[in-house]
py3Dmol code that shows the C-alpha trace and the ligand (Angstrom):
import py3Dmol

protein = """\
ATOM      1  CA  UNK A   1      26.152   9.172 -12.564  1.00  0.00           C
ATOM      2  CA  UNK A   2      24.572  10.611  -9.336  1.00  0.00           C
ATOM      3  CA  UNK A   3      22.225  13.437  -9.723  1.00  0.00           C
ATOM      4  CA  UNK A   4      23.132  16.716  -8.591  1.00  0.00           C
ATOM      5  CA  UNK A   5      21.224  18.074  -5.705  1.00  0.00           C
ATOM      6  CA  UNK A   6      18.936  20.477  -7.390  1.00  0.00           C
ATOM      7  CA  UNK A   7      18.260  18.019 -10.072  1.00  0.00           C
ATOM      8  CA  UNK A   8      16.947  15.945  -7.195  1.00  0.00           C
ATOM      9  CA  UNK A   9      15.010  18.595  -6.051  1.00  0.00           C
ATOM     10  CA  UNK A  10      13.472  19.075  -9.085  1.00  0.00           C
ATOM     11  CA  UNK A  11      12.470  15.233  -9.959  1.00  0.00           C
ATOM     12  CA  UNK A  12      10.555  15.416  -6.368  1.00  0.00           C
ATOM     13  CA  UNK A  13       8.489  18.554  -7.401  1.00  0.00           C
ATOM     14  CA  UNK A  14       7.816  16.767 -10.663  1.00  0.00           C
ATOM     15  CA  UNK A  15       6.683  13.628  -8.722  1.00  0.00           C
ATOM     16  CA  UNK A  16       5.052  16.102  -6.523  1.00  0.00           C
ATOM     17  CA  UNK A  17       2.905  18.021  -8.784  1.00  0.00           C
ATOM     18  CA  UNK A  18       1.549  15.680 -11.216  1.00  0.00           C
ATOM     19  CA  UNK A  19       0.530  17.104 -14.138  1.00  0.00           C
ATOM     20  CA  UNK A  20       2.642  19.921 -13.835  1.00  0.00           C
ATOM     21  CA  UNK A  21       5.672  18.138 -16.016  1.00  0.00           C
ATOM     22  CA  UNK A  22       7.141  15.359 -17.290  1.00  0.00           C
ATOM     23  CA  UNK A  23       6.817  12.022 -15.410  1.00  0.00           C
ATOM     24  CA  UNK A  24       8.852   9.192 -14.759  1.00  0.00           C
ATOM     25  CA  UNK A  25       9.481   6.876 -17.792  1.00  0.00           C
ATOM     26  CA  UNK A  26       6.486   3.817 -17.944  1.00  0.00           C
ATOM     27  CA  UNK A  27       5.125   5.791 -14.586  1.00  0.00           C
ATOM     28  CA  UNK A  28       0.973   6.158 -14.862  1.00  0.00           C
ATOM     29  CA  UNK A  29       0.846   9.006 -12.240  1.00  0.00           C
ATOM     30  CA  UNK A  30      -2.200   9.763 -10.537  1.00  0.00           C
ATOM     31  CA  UNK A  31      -3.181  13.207 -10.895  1.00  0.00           C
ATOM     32  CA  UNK A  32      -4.605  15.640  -8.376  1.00  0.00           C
ATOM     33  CA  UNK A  33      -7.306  16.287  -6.991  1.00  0.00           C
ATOM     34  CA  UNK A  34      -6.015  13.285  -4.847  1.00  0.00           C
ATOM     35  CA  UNK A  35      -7.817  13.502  -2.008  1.00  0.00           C
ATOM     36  CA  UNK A  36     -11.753  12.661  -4.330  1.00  0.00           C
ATOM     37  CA  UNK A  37      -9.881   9.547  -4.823  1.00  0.00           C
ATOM     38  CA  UNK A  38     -10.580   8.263  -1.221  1.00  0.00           C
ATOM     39  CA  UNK A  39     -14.249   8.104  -2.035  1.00  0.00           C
ATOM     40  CA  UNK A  40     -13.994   6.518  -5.506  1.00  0.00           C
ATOM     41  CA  UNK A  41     -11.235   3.831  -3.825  1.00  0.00           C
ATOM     42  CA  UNK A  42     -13.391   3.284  -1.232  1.00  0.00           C
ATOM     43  CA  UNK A  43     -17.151   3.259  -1.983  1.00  0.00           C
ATOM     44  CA  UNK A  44     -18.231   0.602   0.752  1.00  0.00           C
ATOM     45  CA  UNK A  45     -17.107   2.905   3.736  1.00  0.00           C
ATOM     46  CA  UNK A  46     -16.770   6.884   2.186  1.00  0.00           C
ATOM     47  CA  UNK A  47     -19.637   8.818   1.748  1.00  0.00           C
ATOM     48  CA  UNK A  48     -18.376  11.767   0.039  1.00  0.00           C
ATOM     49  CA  UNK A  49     -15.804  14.814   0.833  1.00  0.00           C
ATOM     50  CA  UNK A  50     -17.576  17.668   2.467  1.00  0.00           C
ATOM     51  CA  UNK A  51     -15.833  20.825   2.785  1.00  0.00           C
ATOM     52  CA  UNK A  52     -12.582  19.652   4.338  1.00  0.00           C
ATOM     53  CA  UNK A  53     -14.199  17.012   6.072  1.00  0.00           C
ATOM     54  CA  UNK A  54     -14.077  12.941   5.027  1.00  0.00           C
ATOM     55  CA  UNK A  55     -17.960  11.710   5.494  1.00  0.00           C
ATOM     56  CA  UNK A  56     -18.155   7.748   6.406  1.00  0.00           C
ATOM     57  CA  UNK A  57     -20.900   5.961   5.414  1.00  0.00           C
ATOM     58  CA  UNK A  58     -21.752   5.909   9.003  1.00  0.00           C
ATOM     59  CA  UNK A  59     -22.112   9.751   9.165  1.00  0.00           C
ATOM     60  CA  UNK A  60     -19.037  10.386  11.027  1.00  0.00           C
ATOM     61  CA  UNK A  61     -16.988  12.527  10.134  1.00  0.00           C
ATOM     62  CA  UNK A  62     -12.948  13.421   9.949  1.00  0.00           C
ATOM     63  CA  UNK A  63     -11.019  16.101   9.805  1.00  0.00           C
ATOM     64  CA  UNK A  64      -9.045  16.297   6.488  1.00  0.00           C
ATOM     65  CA  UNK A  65      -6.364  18.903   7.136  1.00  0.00           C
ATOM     66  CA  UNK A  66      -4.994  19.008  11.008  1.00  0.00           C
ATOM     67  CA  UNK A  67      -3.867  22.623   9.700  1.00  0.00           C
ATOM     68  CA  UNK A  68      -0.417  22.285  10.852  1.00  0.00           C
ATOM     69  CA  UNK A  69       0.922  23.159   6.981  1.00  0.00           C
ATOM     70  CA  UNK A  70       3.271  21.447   5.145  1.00  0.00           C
ATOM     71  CA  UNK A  71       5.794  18.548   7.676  1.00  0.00           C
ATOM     72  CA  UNK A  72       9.057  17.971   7.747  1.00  0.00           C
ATOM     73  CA  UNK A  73       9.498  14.026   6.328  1.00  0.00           C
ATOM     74  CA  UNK A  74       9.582  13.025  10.004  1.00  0.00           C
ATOM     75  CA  UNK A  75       6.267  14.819  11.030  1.00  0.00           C
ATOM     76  CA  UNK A  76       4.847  13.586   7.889  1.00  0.00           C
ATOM     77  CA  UNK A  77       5.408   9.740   9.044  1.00  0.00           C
ATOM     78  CA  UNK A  78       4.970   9.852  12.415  1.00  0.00           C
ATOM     79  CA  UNK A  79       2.082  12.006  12.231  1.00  0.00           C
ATOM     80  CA  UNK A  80       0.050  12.155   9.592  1.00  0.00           C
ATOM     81  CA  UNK A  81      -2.998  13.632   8.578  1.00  0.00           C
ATOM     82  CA  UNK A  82      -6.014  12.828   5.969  1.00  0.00           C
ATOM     83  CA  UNK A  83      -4.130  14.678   2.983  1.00  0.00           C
ATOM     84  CA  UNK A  84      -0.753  14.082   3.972  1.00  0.00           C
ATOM     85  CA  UNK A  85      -1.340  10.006   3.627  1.00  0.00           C
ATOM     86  CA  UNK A  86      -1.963  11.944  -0.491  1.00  0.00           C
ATOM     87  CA  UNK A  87       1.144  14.198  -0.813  1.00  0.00           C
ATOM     88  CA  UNK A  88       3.136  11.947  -2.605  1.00  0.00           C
ATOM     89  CA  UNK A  89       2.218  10.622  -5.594  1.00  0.00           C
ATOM     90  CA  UNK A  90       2.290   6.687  -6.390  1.00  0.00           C
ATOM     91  CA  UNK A  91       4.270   6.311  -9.657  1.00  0.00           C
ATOM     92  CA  UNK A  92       2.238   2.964 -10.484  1.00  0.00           C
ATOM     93  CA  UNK A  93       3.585   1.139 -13.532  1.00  0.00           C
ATOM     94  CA  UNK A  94       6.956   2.573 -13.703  1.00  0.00           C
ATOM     95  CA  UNK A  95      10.641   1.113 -13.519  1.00  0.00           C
ATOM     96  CA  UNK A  96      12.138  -0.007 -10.364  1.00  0.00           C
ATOM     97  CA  UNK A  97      14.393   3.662 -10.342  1.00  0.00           C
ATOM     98  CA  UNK A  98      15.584   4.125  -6.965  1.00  0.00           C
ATOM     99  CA  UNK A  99      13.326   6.780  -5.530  1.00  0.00           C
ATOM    100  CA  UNK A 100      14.302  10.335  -4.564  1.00  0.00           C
ATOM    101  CA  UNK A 101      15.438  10.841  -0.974  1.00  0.00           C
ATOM    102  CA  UNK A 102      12.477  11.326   1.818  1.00  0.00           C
ATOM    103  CA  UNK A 103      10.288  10.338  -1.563  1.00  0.00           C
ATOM    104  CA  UNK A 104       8.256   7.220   0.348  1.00  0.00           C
ATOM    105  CA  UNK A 105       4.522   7.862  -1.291  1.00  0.00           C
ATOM    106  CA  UNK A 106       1.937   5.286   1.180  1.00  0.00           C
ATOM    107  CA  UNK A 107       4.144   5.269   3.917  1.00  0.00           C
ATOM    108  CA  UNK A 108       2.491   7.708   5.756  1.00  0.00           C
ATOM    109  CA  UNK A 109      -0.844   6.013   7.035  1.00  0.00           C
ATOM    110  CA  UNK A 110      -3.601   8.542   9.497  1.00  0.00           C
ATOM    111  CA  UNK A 111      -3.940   5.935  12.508  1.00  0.00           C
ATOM    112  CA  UNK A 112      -7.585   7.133  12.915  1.00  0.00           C
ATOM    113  CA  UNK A 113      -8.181   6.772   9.252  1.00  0.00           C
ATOM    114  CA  UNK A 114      -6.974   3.333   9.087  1.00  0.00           C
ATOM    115  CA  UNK A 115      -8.813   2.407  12.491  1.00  0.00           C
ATOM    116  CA  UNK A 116     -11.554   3.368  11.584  1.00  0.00           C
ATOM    117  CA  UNK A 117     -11.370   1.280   8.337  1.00  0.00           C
ATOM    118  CA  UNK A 118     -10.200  -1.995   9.649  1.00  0.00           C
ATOM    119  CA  UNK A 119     -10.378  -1.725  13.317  1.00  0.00           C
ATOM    120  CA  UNK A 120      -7.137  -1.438  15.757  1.00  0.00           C
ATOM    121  CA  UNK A 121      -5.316  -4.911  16.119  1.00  0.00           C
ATOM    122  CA  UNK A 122      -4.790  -4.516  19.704  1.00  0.00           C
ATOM    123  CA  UNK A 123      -8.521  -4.236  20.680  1.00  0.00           C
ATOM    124  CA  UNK A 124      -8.986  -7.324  18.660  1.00  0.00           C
ATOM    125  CA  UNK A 125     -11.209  -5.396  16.198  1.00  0.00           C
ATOM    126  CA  UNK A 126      -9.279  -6.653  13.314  1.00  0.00           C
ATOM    127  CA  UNK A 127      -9.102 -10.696  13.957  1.00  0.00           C
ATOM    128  CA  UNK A 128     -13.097 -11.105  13.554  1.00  0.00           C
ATOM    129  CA  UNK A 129     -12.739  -9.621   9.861  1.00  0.00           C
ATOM    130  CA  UNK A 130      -9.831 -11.855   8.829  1.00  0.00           C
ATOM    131  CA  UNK A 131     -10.558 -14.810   5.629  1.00  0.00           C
ATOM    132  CA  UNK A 132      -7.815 -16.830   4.389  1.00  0.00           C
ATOM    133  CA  UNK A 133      -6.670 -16.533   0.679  1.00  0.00           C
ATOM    134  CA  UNK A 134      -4.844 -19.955  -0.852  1.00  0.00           C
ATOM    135  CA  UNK A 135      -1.553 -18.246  -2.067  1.00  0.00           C
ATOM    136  CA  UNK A 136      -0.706 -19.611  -5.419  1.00  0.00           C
ATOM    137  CA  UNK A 137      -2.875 -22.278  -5.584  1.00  0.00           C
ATOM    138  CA  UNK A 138      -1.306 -24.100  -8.055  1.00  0.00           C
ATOM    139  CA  UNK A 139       1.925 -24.215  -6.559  1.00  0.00           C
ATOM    140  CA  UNK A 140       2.113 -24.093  -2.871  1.00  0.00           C
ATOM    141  CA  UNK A 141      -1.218 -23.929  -1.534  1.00  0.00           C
ATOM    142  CA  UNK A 142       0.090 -22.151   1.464  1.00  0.00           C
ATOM    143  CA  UNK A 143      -2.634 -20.024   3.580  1.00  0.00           C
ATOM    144  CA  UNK A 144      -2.848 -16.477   4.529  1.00  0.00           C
ATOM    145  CA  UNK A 145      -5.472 -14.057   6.395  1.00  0.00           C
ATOM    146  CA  UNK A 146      -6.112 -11.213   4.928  1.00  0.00           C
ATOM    147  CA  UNK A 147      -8.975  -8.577   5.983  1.00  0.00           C
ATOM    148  CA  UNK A 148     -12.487  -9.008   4.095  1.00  0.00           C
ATOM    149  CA  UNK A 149     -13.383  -5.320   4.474  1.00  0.00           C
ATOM    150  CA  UNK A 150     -12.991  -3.206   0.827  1.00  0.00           C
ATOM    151  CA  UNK A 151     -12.890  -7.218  -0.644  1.00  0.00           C
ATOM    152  CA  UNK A 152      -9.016  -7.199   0.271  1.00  0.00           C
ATOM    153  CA  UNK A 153      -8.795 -10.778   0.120  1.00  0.00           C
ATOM    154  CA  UNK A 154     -10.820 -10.812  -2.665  1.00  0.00           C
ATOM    155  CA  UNK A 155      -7.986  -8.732  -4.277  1.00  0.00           C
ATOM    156  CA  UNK A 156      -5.373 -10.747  -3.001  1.00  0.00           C
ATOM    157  CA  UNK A 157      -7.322 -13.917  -4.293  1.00  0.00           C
ATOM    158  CA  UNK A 158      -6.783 -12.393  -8.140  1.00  0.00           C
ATOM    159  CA  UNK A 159      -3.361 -11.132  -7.944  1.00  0.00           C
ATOM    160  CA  UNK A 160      -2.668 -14.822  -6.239  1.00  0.00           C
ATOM    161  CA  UNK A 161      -4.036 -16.063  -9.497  1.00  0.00           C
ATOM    162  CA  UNK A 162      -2.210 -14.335 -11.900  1.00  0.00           C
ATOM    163  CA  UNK A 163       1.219 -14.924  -9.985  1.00  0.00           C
ATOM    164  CA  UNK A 164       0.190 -18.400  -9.917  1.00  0.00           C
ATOM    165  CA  UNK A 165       0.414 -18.117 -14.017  1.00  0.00           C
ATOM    166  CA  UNK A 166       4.292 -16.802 -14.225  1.00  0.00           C
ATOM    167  CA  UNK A 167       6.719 -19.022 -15.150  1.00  0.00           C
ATOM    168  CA  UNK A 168       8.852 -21.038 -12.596  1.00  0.00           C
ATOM    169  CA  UNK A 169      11.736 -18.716 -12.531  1.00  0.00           C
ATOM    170  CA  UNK A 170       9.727 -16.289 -10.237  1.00  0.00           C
ATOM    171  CA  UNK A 171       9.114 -18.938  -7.568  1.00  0.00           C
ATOM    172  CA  UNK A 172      11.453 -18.052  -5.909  1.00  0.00           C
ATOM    173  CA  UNK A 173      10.340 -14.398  -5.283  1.00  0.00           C
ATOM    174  CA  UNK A 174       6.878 -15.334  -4.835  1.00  0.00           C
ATOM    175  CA  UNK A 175       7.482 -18.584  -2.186  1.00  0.00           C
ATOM    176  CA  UNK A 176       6.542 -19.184   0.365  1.00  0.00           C
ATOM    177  CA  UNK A 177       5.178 -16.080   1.048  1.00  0.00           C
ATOM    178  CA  UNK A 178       6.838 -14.580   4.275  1.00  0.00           C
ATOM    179  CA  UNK A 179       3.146 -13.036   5.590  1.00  0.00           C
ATOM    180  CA  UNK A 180       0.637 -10.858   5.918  1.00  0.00           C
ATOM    181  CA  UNK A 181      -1.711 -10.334   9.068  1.00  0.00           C
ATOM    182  CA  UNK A 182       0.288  -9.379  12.128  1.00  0.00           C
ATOM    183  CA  UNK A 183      -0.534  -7.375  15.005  1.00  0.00           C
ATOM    184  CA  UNK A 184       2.674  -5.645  15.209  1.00  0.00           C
ATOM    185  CA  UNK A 185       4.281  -2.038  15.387  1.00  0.00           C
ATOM    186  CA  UNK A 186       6.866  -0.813  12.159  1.00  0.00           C
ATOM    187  CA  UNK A 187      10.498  -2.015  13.387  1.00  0.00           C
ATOM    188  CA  UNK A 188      11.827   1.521  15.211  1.00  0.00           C
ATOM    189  CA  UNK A 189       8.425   3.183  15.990  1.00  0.00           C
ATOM    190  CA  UNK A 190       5.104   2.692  17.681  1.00  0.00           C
ATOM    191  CA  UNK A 191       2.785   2.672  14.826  1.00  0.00           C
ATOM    192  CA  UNK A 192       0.523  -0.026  13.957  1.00  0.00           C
ATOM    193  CA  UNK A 193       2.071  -1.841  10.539  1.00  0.00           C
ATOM    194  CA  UNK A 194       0.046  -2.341   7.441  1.00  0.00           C
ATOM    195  CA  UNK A 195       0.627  -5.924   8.120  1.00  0.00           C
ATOM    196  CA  UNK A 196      -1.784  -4.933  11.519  1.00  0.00           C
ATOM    197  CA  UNK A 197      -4.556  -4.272   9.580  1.00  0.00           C
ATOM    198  CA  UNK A 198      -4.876  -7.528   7.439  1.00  0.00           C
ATOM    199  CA  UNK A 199      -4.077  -5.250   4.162  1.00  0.00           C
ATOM    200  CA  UNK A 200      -0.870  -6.111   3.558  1.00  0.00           C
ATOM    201  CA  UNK A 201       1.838  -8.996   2.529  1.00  0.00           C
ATOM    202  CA  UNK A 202       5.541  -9.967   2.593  1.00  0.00           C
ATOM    203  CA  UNK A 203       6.430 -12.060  -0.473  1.00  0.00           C
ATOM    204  CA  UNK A 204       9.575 -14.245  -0.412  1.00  0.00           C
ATOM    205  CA  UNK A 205      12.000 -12.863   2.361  1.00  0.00           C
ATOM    206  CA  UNK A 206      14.839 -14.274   0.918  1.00  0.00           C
ATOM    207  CA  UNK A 207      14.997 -12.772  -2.594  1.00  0.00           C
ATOM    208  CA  UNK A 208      13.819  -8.989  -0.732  1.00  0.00           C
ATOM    209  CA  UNK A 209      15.714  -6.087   0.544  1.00  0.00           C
ATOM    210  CA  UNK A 210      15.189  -3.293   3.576  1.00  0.00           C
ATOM    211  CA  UNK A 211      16.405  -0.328   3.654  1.00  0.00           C
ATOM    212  CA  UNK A 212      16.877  -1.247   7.489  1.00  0.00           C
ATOM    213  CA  UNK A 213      19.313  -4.065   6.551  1.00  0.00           C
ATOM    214  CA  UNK A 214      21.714  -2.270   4.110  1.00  0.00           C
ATOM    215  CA  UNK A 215      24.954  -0.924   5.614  1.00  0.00           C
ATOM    216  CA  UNK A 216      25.116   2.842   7.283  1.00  0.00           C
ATOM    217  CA  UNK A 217      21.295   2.782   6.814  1.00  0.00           C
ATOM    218  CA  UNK A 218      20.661   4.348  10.060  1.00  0.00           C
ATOM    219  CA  UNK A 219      23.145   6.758   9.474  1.00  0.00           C
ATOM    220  CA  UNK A 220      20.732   8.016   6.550  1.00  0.00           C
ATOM    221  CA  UNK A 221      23.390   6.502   3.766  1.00  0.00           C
ATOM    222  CA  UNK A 222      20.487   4.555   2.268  1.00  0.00           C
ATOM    223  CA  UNK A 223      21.896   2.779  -1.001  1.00  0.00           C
ATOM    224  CA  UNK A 224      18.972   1.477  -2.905  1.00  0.00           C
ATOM    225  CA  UNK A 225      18.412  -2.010  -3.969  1.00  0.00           C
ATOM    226  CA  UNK A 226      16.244  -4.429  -5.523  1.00  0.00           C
ATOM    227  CA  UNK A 227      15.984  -8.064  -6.604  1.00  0.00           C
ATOM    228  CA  UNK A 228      11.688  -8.352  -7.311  1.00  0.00           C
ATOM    229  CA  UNK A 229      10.971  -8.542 -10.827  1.00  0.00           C
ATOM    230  CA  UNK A 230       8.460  -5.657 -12.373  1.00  0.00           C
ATOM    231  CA  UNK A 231       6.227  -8.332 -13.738  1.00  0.00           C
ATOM    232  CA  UNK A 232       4.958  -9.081  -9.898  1.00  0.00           C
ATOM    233  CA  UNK A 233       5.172  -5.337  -9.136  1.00  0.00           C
ATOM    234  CA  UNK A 234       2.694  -4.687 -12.007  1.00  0.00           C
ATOM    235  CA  UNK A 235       0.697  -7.422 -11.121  1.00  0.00           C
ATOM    236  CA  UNK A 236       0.081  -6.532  -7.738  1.00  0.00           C
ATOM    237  CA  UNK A 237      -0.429  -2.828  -8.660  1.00  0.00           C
ATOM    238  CA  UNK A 238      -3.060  -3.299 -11.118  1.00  0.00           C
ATOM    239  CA  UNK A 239      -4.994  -5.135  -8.122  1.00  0.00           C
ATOM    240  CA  UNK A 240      -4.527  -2.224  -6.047  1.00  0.00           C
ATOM    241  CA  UNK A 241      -2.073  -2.652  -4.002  1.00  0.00           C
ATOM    242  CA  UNK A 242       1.148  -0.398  -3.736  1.00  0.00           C
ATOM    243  CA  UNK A 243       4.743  -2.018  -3.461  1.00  0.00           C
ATOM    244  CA  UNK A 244       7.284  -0.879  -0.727  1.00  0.00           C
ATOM    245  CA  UNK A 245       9.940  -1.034  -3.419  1.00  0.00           C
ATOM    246  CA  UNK A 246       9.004   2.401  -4.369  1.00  0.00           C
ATOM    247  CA  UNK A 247      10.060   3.933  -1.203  1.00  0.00           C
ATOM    248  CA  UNK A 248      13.204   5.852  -0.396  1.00  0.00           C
ATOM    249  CA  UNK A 249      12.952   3.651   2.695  1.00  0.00           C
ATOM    250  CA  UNK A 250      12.739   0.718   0.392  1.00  0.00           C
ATOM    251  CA  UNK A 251      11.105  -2.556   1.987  1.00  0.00           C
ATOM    252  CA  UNK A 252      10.862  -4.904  -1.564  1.00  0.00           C
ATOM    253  CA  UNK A 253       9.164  -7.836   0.088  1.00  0.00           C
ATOM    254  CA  UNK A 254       5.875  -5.590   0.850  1.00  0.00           C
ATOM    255  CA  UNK A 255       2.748  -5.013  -0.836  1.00  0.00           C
ATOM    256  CA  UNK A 256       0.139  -3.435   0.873  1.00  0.00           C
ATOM    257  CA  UNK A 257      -3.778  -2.582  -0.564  1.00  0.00           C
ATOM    258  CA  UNK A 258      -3.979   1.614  -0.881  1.00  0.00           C
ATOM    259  CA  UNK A 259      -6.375   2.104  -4.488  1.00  0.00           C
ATOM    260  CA  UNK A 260      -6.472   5.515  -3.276  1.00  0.00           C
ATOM    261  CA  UNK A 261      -2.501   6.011  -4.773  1.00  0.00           C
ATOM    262  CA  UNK A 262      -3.707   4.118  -7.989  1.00  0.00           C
ATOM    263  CA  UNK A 263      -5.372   4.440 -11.257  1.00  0.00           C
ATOM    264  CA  UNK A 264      -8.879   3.268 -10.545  1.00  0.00           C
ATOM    265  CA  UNK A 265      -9.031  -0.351 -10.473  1.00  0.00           C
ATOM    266  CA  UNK A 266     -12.441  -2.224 -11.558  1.00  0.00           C
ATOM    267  CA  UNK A 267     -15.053  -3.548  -9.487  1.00  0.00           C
ATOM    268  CA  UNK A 268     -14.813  -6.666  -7.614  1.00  0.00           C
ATOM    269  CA  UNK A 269     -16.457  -9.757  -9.207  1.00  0.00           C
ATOM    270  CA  UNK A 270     -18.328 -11.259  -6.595  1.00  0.00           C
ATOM    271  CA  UNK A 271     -18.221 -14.997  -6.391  1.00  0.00           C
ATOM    272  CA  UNK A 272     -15.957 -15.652  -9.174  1.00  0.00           C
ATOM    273  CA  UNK A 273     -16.141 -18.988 -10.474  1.00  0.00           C
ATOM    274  CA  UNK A 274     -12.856 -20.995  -8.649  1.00  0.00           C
ATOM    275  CA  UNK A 275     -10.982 -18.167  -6.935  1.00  0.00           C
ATOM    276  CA  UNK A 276      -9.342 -19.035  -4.477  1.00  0.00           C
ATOM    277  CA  UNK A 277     -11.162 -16.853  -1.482  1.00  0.00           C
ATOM    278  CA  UNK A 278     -11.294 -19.827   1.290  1.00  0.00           C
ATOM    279  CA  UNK A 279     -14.687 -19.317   3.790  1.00  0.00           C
ATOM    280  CA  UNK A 280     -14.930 -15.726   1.627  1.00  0.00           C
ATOM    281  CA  UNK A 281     -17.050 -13.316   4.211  1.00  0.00           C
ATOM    282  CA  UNK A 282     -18.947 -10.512   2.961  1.00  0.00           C
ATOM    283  CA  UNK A 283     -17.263  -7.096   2.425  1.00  0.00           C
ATOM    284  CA  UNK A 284     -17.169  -5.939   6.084  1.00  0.00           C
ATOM    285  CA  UNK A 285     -18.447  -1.886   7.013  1.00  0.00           C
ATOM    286  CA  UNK A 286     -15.858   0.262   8.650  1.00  0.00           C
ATOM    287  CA  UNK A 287     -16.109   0.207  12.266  1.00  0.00           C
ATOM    288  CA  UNK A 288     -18.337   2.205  14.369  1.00  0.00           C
ATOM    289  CA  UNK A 289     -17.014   4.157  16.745  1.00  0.00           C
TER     290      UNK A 289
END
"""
ligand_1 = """\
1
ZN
Zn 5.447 -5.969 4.950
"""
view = py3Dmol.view(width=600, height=400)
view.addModel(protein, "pdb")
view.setStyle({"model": 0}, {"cartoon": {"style": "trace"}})
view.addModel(ligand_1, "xyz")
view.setStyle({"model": 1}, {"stick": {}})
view.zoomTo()
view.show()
């Protein structure tokens, strides 16, 4: 049965305000304060948060809050600040129920932030920082660069290895793998992709759905839909990476590394004992700039 309007509204503001109510069923949702997770998800390159301002282990420093108060959705995306990438909360572990509308938590990504992070794709910053990760060894052996900064590829290399464990039957999700770096803008805007950074992957094409490809989409009549199994979801969630499949604008195929919307994952092991981290490169610094 479709949910009334105002029941809508009020499953965002639940999703909104963690804590405040009851949360999805299965769904671990991170609570506020949301923005001390940046530091905690990413020790190698955040100092600390100093009164409204992100401190990078370089001593530079950004802007939290551009002060221009709560955005409409579109504002949000196309232009979003330090706490705005936070607003939404990641509903990590829960079902695959189609999200509310405009709900799209990690889609929002602060260009700066991210530059700063990884480098910018079109000044070749990000290239030099790339390793390759053997996706599902076992299986396919087929090759994929992935950043080395945070130990991305690291992560990659352990959720690779635990897909490589399912059964057969979710082969055909899994392979071959439809990518991961590309230097690219999102399809219908000029902003750098996840996939531009080296932090993100497309997993079987075939077997995924867009919210771009279903019928009146552009029209806003976005019907949701979704053929991944939960099993990989979890997997890759409990690595650290978030799933596009929990977007309004759903994109099922992507998975893209943001600990920041997850429960705290645990350290990286180092030099794991046949992972399957090709030419692994040390964790690299955020840029300086
Ligand atoms: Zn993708």
């Amino acid at each position: 049965m479709p949910l009334s309007p105002i029941l809508r509204a009020c499953l965002v503001l639940l999703l909104v305000c963690p804590g405040s109510g009851p949360t999805r069923a299965g769904a671990d949702v991170f609570a506020p304060p949301a923005i001390k997770r940046l530091v905690a998800a990413y020790p190698e390159a955040i100092e600390e948060i100093d009164e409204g301002w992100l401190v990078w282990r370089d001593g530079s420093r950004m802007q939290i809050d551009d002060g221009k108060g709560i955005k409409s959705f579109r504002a949000w995306l196309d232009d979003p600040d330090i706490e705005d990438m936070l607003r939404l909360s990641y509903p990590a572990g829960a079902d695959d129920v189609p999200p509310p509308p405009e709900y799209d938590p990690g889609r929002a990504r602060n260009a700066a932030f991210f530059d700063k992070m990884y480098g910018d794709c079109r000044k070749g910053e990000v290239k030099p920082r790339l390793t390759t990760v053997t996706w599902l060894p076992r299986k396919t052996r087929q090759r994929l660069e992935v950043t080395t900064v945070n130990g991305v590829a690291a992560r990659l290399a352990a959720v690779s290895q635990e897909l490589d464990r399912l059964p057969p039957e979710f082969d055909k999700f899994l392979l071959p793998a439809g990518g991961t770096y590309n230097c690219r803008v999102i399809a219908g805007t000029s902003r750098v992709s996840a996939h531009g950074y080296g932090i993100a992957i497309d997993i079987a094409v075939r077997q995924s759905d867009y919210w771009r490809w279903a019928p009146d989409a552009l029209s806003g009549n976005i019907v949701y839909r979704n053929r991944i199994p939960l099993e990989i979801v979890h997997i890759f969630e409990r690595h650290g990476f978030i799933w596009g499949g929990r977007w309004h604008h759903y994109d099922t195929m992507h998975f893209e590394y943001r600990p920041e919307l997850l429960p705290p994952i645990a350290p990286l092991e180092r030099t794991a004992p046949g992972h399957s981290l090709d030419n692994a490169a040390p964790n690299g610094a955020p840029l300086k700039k």
